[in-house]
C-alpha positions in Angstrom: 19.3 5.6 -5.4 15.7 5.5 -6.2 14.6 3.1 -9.0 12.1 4.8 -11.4 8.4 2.3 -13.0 9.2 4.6 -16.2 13.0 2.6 -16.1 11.6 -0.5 -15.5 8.8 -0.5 -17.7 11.2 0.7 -20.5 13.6 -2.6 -19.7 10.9 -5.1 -19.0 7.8 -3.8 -19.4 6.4 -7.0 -20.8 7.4 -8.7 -17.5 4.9 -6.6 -15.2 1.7 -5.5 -15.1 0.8 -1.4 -14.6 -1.4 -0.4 -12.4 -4.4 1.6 -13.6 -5.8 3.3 -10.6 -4.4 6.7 -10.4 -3.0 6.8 -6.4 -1.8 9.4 -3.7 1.5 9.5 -3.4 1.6 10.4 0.2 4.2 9.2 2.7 7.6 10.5 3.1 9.3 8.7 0.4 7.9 8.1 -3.0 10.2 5.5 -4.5 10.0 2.4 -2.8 9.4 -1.2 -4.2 10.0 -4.9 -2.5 8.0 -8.3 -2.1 4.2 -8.1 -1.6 2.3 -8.7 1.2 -1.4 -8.5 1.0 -4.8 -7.9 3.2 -8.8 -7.6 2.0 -10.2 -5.1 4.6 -13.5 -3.1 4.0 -14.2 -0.1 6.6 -12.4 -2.0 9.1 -8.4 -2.0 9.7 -8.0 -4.8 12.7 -5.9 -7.5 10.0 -4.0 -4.8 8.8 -3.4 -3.0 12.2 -1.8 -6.4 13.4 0.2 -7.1 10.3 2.4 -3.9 10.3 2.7 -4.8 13.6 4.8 -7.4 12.6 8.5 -7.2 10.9 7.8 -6.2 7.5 11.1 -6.9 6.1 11.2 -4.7 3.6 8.0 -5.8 2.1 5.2 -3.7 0.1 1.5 -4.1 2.0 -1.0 -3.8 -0.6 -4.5 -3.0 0.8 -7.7 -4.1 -0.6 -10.2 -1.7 1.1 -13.0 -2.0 -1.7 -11.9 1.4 -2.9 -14.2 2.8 -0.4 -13.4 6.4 0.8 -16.2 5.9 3.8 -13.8 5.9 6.4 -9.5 5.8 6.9 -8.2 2.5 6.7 -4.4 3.7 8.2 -3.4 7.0 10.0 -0.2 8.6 11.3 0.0 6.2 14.3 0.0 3.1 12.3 2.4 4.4 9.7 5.0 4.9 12.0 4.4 1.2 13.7 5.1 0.1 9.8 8.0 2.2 9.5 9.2 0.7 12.6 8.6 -2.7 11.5 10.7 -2.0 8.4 8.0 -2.1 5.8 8.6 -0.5 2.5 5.3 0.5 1.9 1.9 0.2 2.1 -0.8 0.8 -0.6 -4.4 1.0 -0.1 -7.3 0.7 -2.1 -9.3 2.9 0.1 -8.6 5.8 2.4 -6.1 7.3 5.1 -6.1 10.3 7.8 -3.6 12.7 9.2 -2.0 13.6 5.7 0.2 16.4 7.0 1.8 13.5 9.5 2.1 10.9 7.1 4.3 12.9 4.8 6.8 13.9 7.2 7.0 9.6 7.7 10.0 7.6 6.1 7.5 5.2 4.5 5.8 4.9 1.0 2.2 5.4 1.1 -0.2 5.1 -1.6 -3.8 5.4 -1.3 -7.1 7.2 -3.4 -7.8 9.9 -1.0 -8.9 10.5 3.2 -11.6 10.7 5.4 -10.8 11.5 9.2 -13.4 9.4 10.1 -12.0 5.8 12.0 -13.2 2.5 10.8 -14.9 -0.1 12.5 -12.9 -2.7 14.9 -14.5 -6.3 14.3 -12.2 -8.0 13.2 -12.9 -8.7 9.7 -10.5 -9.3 6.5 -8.0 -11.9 5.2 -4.4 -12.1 4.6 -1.7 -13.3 2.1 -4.8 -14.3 -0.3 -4.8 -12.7 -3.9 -6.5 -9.5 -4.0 -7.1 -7.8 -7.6 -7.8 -3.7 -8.3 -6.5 -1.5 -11.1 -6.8 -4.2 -13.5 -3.7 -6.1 -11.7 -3.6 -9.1 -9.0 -1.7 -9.0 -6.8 -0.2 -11.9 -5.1 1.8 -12.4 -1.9 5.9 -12.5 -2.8 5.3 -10.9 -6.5 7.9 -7.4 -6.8 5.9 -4.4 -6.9 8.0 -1.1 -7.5 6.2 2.1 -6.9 6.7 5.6 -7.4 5.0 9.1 -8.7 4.6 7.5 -11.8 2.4 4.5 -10.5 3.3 0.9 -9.7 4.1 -1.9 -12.1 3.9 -5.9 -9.9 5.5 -8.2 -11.4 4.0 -11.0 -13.6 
């Protein structure tokens, strides 16, 4: 049974904080929440690409691509290697590819928009370190519950 931010916010509302960037819903499910899990990218998805790689375990990636829409940060491949990881989700500040695919996935996905064009493979980001967009920060283990609505982490 999916668990709705308008719910929760009504319940607890003082407990979380509510995310102010206005996402893409765009995976195949749209109600999804667990612990977070986070990586700072910009144009360049090696950290994240090996970190979905990994068993999720029913955690929430939340992507700090700069907000940059220069080039995708995830694509239909990779969203299927975090669905088959068991993660819940993954959102990203920044953009995604093959939209059609990633809809028809079993995964939340949450991003501002797409570019087909692939980012760059150096190597570059961090891991499990704060990362702060939308007027929220996020940190590693905090609940974050998403849906159409938005997202609310907790405090």
């Amino acid at each position: 049974m999916p668990i709705f931010t308008a719910d929760i916010y009504d319940e607890r509302g003082e407990a979380f904080q509510s995310v102010t960037t206005q996402f893409e819903s765009l995976g195949g499910e749209h109600h999804f929440h667990g612990p977070v899990r986070t990586v700072r990218c910009f144009e360049d998805n090696s950290v994240l690409k090996a970190l979905i790689a990994t068993p999720g375990d029913g955690a929430v990636l939340v992507v700090d691509g700069g907000g940059s829409l220069a080039c995708e940060l995830m694509g239909g491949m990779m969203a299927h290697t975090a669905h088959a990881n068991n993660w819940a989700g993954i959102i990203l500040n920044g953009a995604v590819r093959d939209r059609t695919e990633l809809a028809e996935i079993p995964i939340g996905i949450k991003a501002l928009g797409s570019n087909p064009r692939k980012s760059s493979k150096n190597g570059s980001g961090e891991q499990d370190i704060d990362v702060n967009f939308g007027g929220v920060t996020f940190r590693t283990d905090a609940l974050i519950y998403c849906d159409r609505d938005g997202i609310l982490v907790e405090l």
